[in-house]
DOFIDREN-236801 format. One record per atom (N, C-alpha, C, CB): residue in one letter; x negated, y negated, z. Coordinates in steps of 0.02 Angstrom, whole numbers, plus 50000, padded with zeros to 5 digits. Each point is the difference from the previous one (the first is absolute). Glycine has a CB too. Example, Ala and Ser with C-alpha at 12.3 -4.5 7.8 and 13.67 -1.06 7.14 Angstrom:
2
A493405028450390 A500454994150000 A499554994050000 A500955005950062 S499234988849902 S499584994150003 S500394994550037 S499415003249892 
//
This chain:
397
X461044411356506 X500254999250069 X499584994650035 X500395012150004 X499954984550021 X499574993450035 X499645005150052 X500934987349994 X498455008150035 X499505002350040 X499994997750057 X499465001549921 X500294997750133 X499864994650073 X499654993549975 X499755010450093 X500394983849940 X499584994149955 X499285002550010 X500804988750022 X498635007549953 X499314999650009 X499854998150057 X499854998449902 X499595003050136 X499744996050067 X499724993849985 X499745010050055 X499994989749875 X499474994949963 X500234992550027 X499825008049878 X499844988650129 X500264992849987 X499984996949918 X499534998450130 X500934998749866 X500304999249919 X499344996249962 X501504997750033 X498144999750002 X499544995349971 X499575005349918 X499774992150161 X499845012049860 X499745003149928 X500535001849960 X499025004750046 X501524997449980 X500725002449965 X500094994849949 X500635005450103 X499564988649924 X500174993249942 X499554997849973 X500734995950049 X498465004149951 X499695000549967 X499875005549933 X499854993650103 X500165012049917 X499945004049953 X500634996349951 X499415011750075 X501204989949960 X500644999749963 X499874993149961 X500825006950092 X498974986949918 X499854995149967 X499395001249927 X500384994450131 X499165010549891 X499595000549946 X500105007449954 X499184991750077 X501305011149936 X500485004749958 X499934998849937 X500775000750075 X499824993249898 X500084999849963 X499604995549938 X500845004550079 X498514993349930 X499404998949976 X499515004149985 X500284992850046 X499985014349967 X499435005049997 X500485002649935 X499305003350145 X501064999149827 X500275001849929 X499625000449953 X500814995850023 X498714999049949 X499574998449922 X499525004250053 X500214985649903 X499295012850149 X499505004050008 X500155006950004 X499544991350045 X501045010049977 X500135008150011 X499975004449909 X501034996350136 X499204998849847 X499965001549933 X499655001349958 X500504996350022 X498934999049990 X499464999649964 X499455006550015 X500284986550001 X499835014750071 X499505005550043 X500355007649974 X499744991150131 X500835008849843 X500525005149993 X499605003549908 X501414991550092 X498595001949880 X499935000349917 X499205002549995 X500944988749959 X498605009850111 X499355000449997 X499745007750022 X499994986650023 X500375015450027 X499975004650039 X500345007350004 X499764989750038 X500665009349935 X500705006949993 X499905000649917 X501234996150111 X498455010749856 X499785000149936 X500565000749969 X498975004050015 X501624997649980 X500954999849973 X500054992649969 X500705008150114 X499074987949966 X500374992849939 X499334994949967 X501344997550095 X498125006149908 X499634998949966 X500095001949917 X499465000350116 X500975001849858 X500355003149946 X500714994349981 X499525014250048 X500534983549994 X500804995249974 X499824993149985 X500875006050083 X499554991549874 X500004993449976 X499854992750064 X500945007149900 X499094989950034 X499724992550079 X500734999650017 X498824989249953 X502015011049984 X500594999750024 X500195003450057 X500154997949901 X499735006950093 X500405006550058 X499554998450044 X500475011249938 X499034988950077 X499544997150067 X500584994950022 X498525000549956 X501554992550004 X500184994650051 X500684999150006 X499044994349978 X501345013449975 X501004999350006 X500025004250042 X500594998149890 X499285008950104 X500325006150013 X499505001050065 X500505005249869 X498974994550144 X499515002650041 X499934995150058 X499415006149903 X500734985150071 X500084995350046 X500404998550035 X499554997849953 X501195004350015 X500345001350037 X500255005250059 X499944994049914 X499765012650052 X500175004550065 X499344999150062 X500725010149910 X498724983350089 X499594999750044 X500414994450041 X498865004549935 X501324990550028 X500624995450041 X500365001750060 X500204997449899 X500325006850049 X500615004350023 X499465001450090 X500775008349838 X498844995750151 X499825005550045 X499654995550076 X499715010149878 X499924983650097 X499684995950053 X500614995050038 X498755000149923 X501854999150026 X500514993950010 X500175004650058 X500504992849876 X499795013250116 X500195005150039 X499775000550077 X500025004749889 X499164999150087 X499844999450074 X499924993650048 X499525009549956 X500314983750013 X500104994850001 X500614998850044 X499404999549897 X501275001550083 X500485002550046 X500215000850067 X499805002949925 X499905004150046 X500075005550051 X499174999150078 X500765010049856 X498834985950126 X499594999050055 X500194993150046 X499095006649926 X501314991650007 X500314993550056 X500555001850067 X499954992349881 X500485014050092 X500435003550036 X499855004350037 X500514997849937 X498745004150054 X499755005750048 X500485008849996 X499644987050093 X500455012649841 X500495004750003 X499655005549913 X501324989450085 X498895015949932 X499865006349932 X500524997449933 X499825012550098 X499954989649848 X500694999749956 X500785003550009 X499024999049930 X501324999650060 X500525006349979 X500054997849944 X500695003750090 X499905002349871 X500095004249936 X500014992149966 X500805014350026 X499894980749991 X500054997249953 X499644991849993 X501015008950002 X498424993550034 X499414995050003 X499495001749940 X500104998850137 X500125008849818 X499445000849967 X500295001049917 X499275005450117 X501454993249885 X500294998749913 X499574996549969 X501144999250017 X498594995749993 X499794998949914 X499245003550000 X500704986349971 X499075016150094 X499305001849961 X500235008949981 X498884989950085 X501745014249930 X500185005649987 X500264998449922 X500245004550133 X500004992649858 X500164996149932 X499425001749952 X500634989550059 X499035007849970 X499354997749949 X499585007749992 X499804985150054 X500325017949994 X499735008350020 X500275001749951 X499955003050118 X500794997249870 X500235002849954 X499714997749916 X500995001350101 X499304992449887 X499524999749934 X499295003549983 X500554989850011 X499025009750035 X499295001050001 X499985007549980 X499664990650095 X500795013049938 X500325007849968 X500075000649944 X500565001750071 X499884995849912 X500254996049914 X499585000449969 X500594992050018 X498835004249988 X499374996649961 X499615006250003 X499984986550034 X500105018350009 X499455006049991 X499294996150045 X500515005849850 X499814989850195 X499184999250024 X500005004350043 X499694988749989 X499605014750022 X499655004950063 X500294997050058 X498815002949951 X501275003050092 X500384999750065 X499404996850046 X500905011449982 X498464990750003 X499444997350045 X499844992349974 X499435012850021 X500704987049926 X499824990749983 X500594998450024 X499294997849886 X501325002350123 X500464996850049 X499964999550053 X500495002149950 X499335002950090 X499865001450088 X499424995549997 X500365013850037 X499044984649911 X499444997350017 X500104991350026 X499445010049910 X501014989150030 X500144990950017 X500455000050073 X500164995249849 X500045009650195 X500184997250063 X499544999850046 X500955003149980 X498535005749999 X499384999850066 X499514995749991 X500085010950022 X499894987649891 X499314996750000 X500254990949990 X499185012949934 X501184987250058 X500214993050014 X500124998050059 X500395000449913 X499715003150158 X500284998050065 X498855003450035 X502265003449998 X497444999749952 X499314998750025 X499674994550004 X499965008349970 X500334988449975 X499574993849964 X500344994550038 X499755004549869 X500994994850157 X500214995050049 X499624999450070 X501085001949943 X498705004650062 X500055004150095 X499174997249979 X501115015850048 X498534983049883 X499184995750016 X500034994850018 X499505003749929 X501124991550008 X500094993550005 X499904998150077 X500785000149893 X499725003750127 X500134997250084 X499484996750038 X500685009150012 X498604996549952 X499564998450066 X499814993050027 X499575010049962 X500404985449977 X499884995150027 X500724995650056 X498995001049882 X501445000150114 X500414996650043 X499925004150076 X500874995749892 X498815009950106 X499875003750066 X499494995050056 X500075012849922 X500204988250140 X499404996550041 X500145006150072 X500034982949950 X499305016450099 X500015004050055 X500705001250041 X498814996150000 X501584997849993 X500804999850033 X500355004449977 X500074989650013 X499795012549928 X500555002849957 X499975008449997 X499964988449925 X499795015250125 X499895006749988 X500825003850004 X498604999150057 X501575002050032 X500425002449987 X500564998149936 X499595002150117 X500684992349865 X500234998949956 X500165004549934 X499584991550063 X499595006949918 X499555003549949 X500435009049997 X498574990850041 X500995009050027 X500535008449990 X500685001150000 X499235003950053 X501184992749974 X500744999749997 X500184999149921 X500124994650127 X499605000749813 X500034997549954 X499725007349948 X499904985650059 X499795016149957 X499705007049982 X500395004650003 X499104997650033 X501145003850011 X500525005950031 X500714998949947 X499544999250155 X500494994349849 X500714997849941 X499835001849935 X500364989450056 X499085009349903 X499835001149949 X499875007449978 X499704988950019 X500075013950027 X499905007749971 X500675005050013 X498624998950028 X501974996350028 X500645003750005 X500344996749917 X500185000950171 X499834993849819 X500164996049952 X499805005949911 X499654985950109 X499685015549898 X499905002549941 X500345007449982 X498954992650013 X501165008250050 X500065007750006 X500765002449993 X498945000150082 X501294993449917 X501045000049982 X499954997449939 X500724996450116 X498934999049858 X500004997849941 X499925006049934 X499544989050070 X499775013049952 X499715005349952 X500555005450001 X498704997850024 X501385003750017 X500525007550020 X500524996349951 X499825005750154 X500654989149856 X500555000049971 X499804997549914 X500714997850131 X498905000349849 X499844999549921 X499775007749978 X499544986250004 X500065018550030 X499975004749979 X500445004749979 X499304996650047 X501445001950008 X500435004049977 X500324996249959 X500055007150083 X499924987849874 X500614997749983 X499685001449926 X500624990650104 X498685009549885 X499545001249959 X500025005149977 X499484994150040 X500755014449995 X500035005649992 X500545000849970 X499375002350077 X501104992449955 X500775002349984 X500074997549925 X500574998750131 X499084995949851 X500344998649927 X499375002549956 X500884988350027 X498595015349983 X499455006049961 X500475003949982 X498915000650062 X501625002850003 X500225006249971 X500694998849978 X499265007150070 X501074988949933 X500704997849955 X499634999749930 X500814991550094 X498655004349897 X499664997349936 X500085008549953 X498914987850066 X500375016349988 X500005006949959 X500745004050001 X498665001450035 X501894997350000 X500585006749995 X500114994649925 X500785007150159 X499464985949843 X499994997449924 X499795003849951 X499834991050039 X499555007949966 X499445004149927 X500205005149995 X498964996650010 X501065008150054 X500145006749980 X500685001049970 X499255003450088 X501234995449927 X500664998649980 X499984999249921 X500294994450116 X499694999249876 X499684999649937 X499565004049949 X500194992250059 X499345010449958 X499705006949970 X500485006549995 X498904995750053 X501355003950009 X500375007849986 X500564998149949 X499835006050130 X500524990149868 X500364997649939 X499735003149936 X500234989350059 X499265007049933 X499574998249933 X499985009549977 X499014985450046 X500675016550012 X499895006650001 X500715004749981 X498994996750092 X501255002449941 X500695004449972 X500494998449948 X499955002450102 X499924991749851 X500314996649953 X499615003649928 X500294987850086 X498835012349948 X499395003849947 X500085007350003 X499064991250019 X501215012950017 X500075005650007 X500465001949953 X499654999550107 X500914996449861 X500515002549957 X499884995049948 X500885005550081 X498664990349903 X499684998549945 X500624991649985 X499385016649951 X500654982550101 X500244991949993 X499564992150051 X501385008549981 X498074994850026 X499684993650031 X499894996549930 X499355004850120 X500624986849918 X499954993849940 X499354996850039 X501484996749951 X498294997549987 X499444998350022 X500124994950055 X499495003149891 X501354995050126 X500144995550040 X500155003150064 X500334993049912 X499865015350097 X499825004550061 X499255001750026 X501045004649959 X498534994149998 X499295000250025 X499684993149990 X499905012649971 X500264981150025 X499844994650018 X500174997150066 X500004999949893 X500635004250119 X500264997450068 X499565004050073 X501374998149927 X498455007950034 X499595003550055 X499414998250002 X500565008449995 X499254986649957 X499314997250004 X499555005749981 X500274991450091 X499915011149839 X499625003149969 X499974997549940 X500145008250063 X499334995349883 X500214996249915 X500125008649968 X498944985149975 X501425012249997 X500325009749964 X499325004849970 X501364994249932 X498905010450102 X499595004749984 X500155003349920 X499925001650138 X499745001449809 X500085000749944 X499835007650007 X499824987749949 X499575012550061 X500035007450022 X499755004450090 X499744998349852 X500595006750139 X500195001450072 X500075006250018 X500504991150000 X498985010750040 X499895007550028 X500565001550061 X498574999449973 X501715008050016 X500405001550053 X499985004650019 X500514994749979 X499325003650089 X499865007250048 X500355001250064 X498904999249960 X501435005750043 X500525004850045 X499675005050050 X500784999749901 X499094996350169 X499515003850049 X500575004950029 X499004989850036 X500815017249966 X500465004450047 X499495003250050 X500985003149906 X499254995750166 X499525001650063 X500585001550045 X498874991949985 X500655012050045 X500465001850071 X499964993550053 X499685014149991 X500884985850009 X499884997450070 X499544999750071 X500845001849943 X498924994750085 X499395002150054 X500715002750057 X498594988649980 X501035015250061 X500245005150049 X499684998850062 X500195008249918 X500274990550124 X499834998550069 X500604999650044 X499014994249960 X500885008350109 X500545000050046 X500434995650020 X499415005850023 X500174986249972 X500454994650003 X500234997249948 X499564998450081 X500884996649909 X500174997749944 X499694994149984 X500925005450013 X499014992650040 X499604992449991 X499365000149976 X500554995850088 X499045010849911 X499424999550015 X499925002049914 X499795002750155 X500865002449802 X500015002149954 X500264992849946 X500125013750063 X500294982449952 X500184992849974 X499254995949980 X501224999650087 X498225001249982 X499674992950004 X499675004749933 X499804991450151 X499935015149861 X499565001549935 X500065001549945 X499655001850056 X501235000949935 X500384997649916 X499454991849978 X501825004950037 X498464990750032 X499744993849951 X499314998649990 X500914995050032 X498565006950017 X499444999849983 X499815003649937 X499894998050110 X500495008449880 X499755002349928 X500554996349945 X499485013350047 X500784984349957 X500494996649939 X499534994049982 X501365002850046 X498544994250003 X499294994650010 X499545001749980 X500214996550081 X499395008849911 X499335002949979 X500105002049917 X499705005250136 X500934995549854 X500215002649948 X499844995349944 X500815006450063 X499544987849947 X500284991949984 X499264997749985 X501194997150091 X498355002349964 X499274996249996 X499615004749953 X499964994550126 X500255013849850 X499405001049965 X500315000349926 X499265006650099 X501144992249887 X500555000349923 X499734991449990 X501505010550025 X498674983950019 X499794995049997 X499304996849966 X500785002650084 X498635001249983 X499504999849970 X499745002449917 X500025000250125 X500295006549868 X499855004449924 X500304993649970 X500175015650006 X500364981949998 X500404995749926 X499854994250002 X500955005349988 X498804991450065 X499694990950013 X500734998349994 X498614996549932 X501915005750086 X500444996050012 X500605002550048 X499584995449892 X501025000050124 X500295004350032 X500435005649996 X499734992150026 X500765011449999 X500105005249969 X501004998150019 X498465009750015 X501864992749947 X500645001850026 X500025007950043 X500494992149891 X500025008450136 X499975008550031 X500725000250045 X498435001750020 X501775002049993 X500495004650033 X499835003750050 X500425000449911 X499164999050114 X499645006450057 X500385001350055 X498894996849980 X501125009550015 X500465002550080 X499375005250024 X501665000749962 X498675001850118 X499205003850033 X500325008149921 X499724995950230 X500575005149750 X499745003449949 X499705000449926 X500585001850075 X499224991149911 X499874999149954 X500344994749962 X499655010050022 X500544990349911 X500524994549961 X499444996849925 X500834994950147 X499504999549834 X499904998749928 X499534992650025 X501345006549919 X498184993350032 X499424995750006 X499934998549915 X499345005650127 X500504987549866 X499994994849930 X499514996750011 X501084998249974 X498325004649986 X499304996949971 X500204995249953 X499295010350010 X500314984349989 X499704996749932 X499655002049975 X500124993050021 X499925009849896 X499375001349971 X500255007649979 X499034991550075 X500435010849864 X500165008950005 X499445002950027 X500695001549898 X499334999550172 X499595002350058 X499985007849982 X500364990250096 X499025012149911 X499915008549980 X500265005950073 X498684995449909 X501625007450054 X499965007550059 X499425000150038 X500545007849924 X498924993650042 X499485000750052 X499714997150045 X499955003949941 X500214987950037 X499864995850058 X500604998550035 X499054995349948 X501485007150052 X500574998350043 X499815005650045 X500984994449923 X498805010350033 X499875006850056 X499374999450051 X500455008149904 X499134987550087 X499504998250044 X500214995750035 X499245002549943 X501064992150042 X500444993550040 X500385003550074 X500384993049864 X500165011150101 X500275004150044 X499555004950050 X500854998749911 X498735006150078 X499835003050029 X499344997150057 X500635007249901 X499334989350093 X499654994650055 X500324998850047 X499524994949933 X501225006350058 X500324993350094 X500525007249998 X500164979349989 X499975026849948 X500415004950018 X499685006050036 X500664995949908 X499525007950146 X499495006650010 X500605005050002 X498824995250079 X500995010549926 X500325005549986 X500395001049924 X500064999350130 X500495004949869 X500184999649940 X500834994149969 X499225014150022 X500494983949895 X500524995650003 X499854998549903 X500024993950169 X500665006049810 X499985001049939 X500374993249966 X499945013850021 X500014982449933 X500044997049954 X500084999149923 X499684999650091 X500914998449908 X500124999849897 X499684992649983 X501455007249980 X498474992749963 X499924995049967 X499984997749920 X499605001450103 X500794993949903 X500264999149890 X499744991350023 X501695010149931 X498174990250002 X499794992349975 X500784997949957 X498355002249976 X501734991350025 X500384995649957 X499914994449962 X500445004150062 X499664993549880 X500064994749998 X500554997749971 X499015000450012 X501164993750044 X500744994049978 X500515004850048 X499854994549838 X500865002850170 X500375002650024 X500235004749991 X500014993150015 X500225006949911 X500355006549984 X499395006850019 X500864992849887 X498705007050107 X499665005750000 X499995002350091 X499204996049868 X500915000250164 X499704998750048 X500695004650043 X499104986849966 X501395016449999 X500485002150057 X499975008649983 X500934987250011 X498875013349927 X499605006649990 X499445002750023 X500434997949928 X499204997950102 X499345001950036 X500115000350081 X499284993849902 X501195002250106 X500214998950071 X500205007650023 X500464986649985 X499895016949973 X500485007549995 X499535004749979 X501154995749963 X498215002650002 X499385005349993 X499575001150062 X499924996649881 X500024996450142 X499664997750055 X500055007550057 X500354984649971 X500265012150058 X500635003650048 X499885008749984 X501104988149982 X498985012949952 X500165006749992 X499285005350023 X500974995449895 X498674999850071 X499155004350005 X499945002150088 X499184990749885 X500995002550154 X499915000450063 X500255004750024 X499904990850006 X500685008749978 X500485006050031 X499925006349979 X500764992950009 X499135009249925 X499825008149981 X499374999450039 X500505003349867 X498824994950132 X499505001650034 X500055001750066 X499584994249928 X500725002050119 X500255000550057 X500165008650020 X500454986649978 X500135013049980 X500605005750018 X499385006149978 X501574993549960 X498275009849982 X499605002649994 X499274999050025 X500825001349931 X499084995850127 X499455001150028 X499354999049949 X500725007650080 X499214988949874 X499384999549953 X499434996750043 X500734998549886 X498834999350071 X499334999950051 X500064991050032 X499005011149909 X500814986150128 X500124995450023 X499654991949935 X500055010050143 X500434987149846 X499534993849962 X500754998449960 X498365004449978 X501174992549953 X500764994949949 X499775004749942 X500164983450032 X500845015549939 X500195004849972 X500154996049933 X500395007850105 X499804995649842 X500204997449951 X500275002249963 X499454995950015 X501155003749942 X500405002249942 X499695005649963 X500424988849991 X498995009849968 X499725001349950 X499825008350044 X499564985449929 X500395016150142 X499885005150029 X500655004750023 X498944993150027 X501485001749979 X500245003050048 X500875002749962 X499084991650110 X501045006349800 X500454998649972 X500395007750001 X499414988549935 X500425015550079 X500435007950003 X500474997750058 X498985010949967 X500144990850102 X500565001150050 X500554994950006 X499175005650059 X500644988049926 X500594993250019 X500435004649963 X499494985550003 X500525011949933 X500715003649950 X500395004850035 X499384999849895 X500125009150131 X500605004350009 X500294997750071 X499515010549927 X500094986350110 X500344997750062 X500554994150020 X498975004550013 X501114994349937 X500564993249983 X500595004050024 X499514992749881 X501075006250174 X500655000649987 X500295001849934 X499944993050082 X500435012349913 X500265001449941 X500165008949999 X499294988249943 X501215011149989 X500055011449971 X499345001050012 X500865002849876 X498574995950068 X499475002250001 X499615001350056 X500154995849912 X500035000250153 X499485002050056 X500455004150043 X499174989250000 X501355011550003 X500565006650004 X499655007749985 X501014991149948 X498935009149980 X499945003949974 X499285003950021 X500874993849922 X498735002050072 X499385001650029 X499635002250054 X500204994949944 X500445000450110 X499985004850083 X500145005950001 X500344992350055 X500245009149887 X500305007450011 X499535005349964 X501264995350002 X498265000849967 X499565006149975 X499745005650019 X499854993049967 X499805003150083 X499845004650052 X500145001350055 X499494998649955 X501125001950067 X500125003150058 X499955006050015 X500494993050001 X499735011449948 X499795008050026 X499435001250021 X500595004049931 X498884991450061 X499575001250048 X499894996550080 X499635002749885 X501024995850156 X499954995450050 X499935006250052 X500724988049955 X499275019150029 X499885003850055 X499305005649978 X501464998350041 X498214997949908 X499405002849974 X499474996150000 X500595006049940 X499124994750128 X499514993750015 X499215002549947 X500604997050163 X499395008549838 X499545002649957 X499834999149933 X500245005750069 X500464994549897 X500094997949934 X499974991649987 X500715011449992 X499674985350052 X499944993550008 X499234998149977 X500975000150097 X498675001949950 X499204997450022 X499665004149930 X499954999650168 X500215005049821 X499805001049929 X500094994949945 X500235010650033 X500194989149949 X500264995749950 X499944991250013 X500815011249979 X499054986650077 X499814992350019 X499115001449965 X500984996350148 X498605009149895 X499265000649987 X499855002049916 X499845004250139 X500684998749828 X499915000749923 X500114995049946 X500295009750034 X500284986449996 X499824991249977 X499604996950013 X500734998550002 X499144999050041 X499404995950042 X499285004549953 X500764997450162 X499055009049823 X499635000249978 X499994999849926 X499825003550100 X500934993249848 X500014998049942 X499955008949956 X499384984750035 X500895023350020 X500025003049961 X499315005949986 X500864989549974 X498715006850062 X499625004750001 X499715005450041 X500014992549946 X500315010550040 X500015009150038 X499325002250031 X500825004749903 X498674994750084 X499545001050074 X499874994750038 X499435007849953 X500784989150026 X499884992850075 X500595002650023 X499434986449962 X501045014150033 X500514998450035 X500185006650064 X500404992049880 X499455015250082 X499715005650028 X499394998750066 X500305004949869 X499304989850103 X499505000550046 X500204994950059 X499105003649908 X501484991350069 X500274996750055 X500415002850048 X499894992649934 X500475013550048 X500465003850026 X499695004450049 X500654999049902 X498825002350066 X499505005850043 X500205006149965 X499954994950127 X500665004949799 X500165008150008 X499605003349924 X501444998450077 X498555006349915 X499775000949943 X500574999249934 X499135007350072 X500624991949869 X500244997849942 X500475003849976 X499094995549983 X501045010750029 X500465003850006 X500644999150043 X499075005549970 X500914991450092 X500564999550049 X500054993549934 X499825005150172 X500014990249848 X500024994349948 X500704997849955 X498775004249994 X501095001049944 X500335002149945 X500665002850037 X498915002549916 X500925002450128 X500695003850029 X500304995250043 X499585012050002 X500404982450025 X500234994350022 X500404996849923 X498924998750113 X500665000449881 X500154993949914 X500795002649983 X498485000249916 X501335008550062 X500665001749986 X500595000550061 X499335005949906 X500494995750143 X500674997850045 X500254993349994 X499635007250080 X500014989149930 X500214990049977 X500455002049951 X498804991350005 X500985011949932 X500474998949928 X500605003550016 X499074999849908 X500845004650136 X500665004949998 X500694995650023 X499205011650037 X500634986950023 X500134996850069 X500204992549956 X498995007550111 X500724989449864 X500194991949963 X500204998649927 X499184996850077 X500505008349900 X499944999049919 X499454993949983 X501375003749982 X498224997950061 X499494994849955 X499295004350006 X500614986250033 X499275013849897 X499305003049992 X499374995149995 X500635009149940 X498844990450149 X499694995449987 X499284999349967 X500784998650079 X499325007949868 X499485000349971 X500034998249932 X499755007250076 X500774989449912 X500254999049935 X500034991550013 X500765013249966 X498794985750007 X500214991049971 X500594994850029 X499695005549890 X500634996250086 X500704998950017 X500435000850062 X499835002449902 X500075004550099 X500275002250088 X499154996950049 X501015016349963 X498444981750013 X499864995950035 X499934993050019 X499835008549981 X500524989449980 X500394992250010 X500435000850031 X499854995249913 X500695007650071 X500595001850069 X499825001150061 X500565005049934 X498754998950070 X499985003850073 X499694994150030 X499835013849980 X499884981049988 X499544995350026 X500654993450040 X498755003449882 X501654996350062 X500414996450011 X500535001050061 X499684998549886 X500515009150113 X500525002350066 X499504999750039 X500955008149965 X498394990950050 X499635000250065 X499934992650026 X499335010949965 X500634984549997 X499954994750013 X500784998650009 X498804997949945 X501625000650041 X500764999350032 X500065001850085 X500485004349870 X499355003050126 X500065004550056 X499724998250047 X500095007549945 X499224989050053 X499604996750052 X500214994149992 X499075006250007 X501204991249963 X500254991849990 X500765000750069 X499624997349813 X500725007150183 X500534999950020 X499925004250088 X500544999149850 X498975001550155 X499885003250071 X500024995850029 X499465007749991 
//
């Protein structure tokens, strides 16, 4: 928006504006000496890419002090332009902002010598332009800077989740993970976080800390694998892709650092694709039986967990198994008997002494179970069943 003219008399005005565009190579040089970012870049990009957006920026105010007037929007295309590439390039947002403040410092020295006692108010009027000047400039590269960071990342991510859901059914190529700017993974840990959701009255307040922990999640799987990770994360959890065959136990320390309360995890290793859509479905499953059955909080694995997954799979067999025991759904006594006689693998004074009852009620329990179900869980056999209809039964609550 144009401003009121200056009170100044034009005289330091057309001076400065005359020695503008002679200050470029020194600004440059003080820029390459002073700002530790482009102390890192070539002598090329110093005198193409870096000389020009010091040009661009002095031609500008150069301009605009002759007119006594602020920028508007479309006074600042080519240096928003150039904002944008500089995005592109992945340069730091502060080494960009630096070449406007610290390049319009190093002009605002030059000056001093064209200053004389006449020239105060001026001075400050000329001042007043420059720090309104930086302050529309900066503002509008910052956003234009933000805006193509996060087009750049919805890209990547886009791209990853692809990659990711193409590897989940065992058809990623090495030309789906080149494009995501990865190099193929050969072998590959997979782990299936199941968490509650965080709980809170607002929603916003329950959103911002889904992502802070999806975020906390991400940085410590990251750190464990030195690289990055694929993942799926929702505020309840979801599917996460290591490089490497990363151990249970340190996924379980990884995790339990940024997780608190309780929260359970599967995990299968793969290697190559094909293997990789069977582990994805072991992954998943561990998470989920642990979960549902309430097991102790941490990562789970096949090799532990291969009953309960099996009888809990959809299917006759997990039919059959619910119905085992129901005659006891109005025998809370017998129930709690027969959960505490598994859990103790069968052995009759622990399990007595867990009950509180003596070894006698015990036995006279045992046999109501058999009457009542037909499973005798003192027998081998009827204690695989009984182990198995208990785990269903709590699976399905």
């Amino acid at each position: 928006m144009p401003c009121m003219p200056f009170r100044s008399r034009p005289n330091l005005r057309s001076r400065l504006a005359a020695h503008l565009p002679g200050m470029v190579d020194t600004t440059m040089e003080r820029l390459a000496s002073d700002v530790p970012f482009y102390q890192q870049l070539s002598r090329d990009q110093l005198e193409n890419d870096i000389a020009e957006v010091i040009r661009l920026n002095l031609e500008m105010f150069r301009r605009l002090l002759r007119e006594g007037r602020t920028p508007e929007r479309i006074d600042l295309e080519a240096m928003l332009r150039s904002a944008r590439v500089r995005a592109e390039e992945q340069i730091p947002l502060p080494a960009v902002l630096s070449a406007y403040y610290n390049g319009f410092r190093i002009c605002w020295e030059e000056t001093a010598a064209l200053v004389d006692a006449n020239d105060v108010d001026e001075l400050i009027d000329i001042g007043s332009l420059v720090l309104r000047y930086l302050e529309l400039v900066t503002t509008a590269v910052t956003e234009v800077y933000v805006e193509t960071v996060t087009a750049m990342t919805g890209r990547d991510r886009a791209v990853r989740d692809q990659l990711l859901a193409r590897l989940v059914v065992g058809e990623d190529s090495p030309e789906m993970w080149h494009g995501a700017g990865l190099v193929p993974w050969l072998h590959r840990t997979l782990v299936h976080l199941w968490v509650r959701a965080p709980r809170h009255p607002h929603e916003v307040t329950v959103t911002v800390e889904a992502r802070r922990r999806a975020r906390a999640v991400r940085e410590a799987l990251v750190e464990l694998s030195g690289h990055e990770i694929l993942d799926s994360l929702t505020p309840t959890g979801g599917l996460m892709v290591l490089r490497g065959s990363i151990s249970a136990s340190d996924v379980r320390r990884a995790l339990g650092s940024v997780l608190p309360g309780r929260w359970h995890a599967g995990l299968a290793h793969a290697e190559g694709a094909e293997a990789t859509v069977s582990a994805v479905t072991a992954a998943k499953d561990c998470a989920e039986v642990a979960h549902r059955l309430r097991l102790a909080t941490g990562v789970h694995q096949m090799a532990e967990l291969a009953l309960e997954v099996q009888v809990t799979r959809p299917g006759a067999a997990r039919d059959v198994l619910a119905d085992l025991l129901r005659p006891l759904d109005d025998q809370p006594d017998l129930l709690n008997t027969l959960t505490a006689y598994v859990a103790a693998s069968g052995r009759r004074a622990e399990t007595a002494e867990a009950l509180h009852v003596h070894p006698n009620t015990l036995d006279y329990r045992l046999r109501r179970i058999h009457k009542l179900t037909g499973i005798d869980a003192t027998d081998p056999q009827g204690s695989h069943l009984a182990r198995a209809g208990l785990v269903v039964r709590r699976f399905l609550e």
